[in-house]
N, C-alpha and C positions, 0 to 999 in steps of 0.2 A: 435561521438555520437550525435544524431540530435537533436535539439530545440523539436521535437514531443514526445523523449523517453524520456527526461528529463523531459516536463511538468507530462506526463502520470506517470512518476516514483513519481513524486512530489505528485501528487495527491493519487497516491498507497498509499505511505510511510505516507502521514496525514489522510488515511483515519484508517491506522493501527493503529495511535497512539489515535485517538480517539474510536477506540474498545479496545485498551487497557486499557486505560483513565477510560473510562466508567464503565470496569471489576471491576477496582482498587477501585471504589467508592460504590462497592455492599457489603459493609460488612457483611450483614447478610444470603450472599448466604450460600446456604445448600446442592449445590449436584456438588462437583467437581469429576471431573470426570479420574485424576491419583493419585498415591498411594501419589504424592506429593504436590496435588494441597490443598490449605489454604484457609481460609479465615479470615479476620484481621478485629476486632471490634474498631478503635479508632488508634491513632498514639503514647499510654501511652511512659511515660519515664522507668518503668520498666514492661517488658515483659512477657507474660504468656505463655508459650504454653498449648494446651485446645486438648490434641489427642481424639477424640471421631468417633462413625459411623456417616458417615454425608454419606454413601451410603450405600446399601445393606438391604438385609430385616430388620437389629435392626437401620435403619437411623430414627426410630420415637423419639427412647428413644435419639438418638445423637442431635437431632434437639430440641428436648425438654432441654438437659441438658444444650444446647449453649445458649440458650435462661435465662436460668435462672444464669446461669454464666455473660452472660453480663451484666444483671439486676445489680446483683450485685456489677460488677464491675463500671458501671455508681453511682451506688449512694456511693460506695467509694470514687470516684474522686468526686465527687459532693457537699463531705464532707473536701473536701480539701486534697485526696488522701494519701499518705503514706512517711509525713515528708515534704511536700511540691512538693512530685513529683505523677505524675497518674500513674495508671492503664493501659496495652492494651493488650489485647489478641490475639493471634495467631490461629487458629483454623489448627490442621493437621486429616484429613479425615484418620482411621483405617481402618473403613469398616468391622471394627470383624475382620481383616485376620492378620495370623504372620508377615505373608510378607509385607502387604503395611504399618503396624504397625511400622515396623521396616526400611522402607523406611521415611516414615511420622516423626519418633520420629529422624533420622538423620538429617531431613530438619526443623525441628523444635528448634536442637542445634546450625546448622549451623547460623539462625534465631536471635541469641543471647538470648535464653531466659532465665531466673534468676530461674525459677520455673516450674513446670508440674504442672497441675490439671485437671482434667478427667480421664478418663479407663473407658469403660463400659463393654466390653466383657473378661474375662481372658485370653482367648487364645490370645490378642493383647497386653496384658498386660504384662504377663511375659514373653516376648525376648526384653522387650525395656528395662526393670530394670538396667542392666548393663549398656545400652547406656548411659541415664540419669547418672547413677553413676560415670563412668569414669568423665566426669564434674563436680562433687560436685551439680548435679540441684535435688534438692526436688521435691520428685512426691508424691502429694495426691491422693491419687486413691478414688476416691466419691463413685462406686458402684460394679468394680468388685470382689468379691471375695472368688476365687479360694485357698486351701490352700497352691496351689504351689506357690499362693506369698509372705508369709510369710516366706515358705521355701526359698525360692528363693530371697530372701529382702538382697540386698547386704549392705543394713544401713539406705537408702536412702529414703526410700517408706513409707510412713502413709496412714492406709486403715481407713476409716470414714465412710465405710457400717458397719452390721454386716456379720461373718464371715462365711464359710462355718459348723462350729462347732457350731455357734448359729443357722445358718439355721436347721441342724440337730437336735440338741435340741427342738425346734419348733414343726418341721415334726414329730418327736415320742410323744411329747407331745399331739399333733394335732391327733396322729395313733389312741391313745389310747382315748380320747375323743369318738372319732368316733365310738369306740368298733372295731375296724379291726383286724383280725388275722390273715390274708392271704394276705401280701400287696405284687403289682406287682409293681416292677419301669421298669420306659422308658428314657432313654437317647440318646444323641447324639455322644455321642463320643470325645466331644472336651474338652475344660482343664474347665470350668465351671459345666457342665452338668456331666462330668464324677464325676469329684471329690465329687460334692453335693451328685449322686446317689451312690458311694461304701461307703461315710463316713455315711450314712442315713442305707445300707444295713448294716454294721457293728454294728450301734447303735442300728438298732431295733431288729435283731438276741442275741443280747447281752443281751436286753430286754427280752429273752426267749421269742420269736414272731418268725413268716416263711415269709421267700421272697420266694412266688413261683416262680418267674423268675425276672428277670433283662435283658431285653431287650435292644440293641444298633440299631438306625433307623438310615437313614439315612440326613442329612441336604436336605431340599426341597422334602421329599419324597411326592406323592400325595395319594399315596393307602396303606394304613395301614391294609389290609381286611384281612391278615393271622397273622397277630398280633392280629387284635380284635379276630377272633378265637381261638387263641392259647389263650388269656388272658380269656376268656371265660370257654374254656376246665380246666383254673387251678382256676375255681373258685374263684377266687382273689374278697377278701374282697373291694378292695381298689387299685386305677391307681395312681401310683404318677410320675407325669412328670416334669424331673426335666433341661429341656433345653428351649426354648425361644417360646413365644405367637403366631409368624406366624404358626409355625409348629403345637405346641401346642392344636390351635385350632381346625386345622383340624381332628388332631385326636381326642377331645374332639365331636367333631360333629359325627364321623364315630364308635367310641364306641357306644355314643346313637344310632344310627341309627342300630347297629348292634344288639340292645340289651342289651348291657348290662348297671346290675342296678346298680355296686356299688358306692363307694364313688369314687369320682375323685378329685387330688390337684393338685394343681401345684405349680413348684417353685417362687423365687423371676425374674427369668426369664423372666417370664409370665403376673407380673403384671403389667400389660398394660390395660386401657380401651378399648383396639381394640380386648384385645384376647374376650370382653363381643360383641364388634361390630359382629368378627370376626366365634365367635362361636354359635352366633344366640342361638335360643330357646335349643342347646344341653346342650348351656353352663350352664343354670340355675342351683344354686345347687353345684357348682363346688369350689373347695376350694382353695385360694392363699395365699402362702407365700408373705409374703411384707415389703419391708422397711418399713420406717413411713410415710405417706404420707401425704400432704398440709391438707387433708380435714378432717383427724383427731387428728390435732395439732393445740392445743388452740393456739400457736405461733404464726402459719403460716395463721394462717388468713389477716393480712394488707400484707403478701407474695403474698397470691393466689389472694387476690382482684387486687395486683395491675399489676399480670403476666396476669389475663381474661382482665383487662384493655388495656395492650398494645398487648399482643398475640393475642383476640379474642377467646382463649381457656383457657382449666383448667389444670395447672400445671399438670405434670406425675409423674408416681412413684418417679422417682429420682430427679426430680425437685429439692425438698428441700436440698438433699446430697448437689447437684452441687451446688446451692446457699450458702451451710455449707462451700463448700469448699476452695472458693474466701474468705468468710470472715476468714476462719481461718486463711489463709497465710495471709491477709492483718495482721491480731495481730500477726504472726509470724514475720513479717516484723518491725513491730513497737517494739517488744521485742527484738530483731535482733539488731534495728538501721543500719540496712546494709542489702545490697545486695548480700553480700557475700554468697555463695553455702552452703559452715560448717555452718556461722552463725545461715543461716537459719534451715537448720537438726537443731543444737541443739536445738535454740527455740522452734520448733515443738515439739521434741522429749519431752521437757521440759511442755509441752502443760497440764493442768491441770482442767477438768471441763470449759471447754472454751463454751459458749453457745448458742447452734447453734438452727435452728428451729428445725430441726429432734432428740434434746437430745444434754445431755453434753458430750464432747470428752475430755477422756482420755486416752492415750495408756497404751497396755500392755506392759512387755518388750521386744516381738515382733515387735511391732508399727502396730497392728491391734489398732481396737475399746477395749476396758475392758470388756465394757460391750454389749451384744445383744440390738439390736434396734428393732427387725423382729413384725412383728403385723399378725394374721390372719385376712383374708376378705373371703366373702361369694360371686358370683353372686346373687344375687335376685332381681327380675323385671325389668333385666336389669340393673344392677347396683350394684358396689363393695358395700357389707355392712359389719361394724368393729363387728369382734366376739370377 
């Protein structure tokens, strides 16, 4: 082997290590790009893993939620962390899909982590329940939920949104407001969007009220133009879309543009300041389902001052969930005194008015939320306003 491969190998092999080098110091990257690629905030002594979309069209709401997760966990350690030991979190990229979900939440056990916190989409949520549970690891799920994960709660899982049954309660609350009596839903197909729109079409049929149709589109669809007719033709008091903001708004845009006048909602899916970016002057007027959000919580105010301070932006829908949900394992931990997987479920389970910025957390005996958190907002002039 010659003195010229060997220098040239030399100089390869250290130019490699410092691309790797350089990778490993980017903690706050946000768009890996396999189902198992991370990203690590901090070196802590006990573990988080953080499964969120950090790719794919819902990578806004993932990127927001990581963001207000590390917040968090910074000023825990910064408090002197949990019994004298930090915080660090793992970040596994979902991407919304079962698959890389379920790829992500295997690389994140391997990972050694003590806890989960995040979920944003359902369909990524429930096939990993089990994973997690085989280990004894506590998963807070912050925002999605489906009611197949209650169904599906193998013991382990605490959901800190509200629930698809409070969403529902909401939405009929909301119908009737409205005076609607001929409401149309639009879905997607997948374990969120489905579940919201039959448990919504059950409650308000029950209500003695009509769903003229119940539509299924497709994910990324771009022409919605036989559906605005058809929704048109059934005279529908009221569009309620109950699947995510990208899609969301394009149809929100291509209704008005097609005509029609009625009411338009949409789910917690949806509420995103991008679907007001995103849906231009259609969207005015348009109704959203929501968690509680930064900017109408007396709490979250020294929150959101200090997330536009380091972000540059204004916390998102779920911001404050994700922020609830570090802190709540952190007093889980400290109720605990241990690391231990059971320890931790019990304490949780045990969890009693615990007070977060988005409302107090107590489980049902499911280990959803007790109680609804969901708020109505309005578009007008450009902007979410609280009804």
């Amino acid at each position: 082997m010659s003195k010229k491969f060997l220098s040239m190998l030399a100089v390869t092999l250290l130019s490699f290590s410092v691309i790797v080098t350089g990778c490993g110091t980017q903690s706050s990257a946000s768009t890996p790009s396999t189902p198992n690629s991370q990203s690590t905030a901090g070196s802590g002594d006990i573990k988080i893993g953080v499964p969120l979309p950090m790719t794919g069209s819902e990578a806004t709401y993932g990127k927001d939620m990581e963001n207000a997760v590390k917040m968090a966990v910074d000023e825990v350690n910064a408090k002197g962390g949990i019994n004298g030991k930090t915080l660090g979190t793992i970040t596994g990229d979902d991407a919304c899909d079962p698959q890389q979900a379920t790829a992500a939440a295997n690389k994140l056990v391997s990972e050694g982590v003590v806890a989960i916190v995040g979920g944003y989409c359902s369909g990524a949520v429930v096939p990993t329940l089990t994973i997690y549970n085989e280990k004894n690891i506590p998963f807070i799920v912050e925002a999605a939920n489906s009611s197949k994960i209650a169904e599906q709660n193998p013991g382990n899982t605490f959901e800190i949104n509200g629930t698809a049954v409070h969403q529902t309660q909401k939405a009929v609350e909301l119908f009737k407001k409205l005076g609607a009596a001929k409401v149309a839903i639009v879905e997607q197909g997948d374990a969120y969007s489905s579940d919201l729109a039959k448990q919504t079409e059950t409650a308000w049929k029950a209500a003695g009220n009509t769903v003229v149709s119940h539509d299924v589109t497709t994910k990324g669809e771009q022409d919605f133009s036989s559906l605005v007719t058809s929704l048109k033709s059934k005279n529908a008091d009221l569009v309620f879309w109950t699947a995510y903001y990208a899609d969301g708004a394009l149809l929100i845009k291509q209704l008005r543009q097609g005509g029609y006048k009625g009411s338009i909602v949409v789910g917690d899916g949806s509420s995103d300041p991008k679907l007001i970016q995103m849906s231009g002057a259609a969207g005015e007027g348009t109704y959203v389902l929501s968690p509680p959000v930064a900017d109408y919580l007396p709490a979250a105010k020294q929150f959101a001052d200090a997330y536009k301070a380091k972000y540059n932006q204004s916390p998102g829908a779920y911001a404050p969930l994700a922020y609830d949900g570090i802190n709540l394992l952190a007093d889980a931990l400290k109720r605990a005194g241990s690391t231990d997987g059971k320890a931790i479920i019990k304490a949780l389970t045990d969890t009693k008015d615990f007070a977060g910025l988005a409302g107090k957390v107590t489980f049902a005996p499911d280990k959803t939320l007790k109680e609804s958190n969901f708020i109505v907002l309005q578009i007008k002039d450009g902007k979410f306003v609280l009804q």
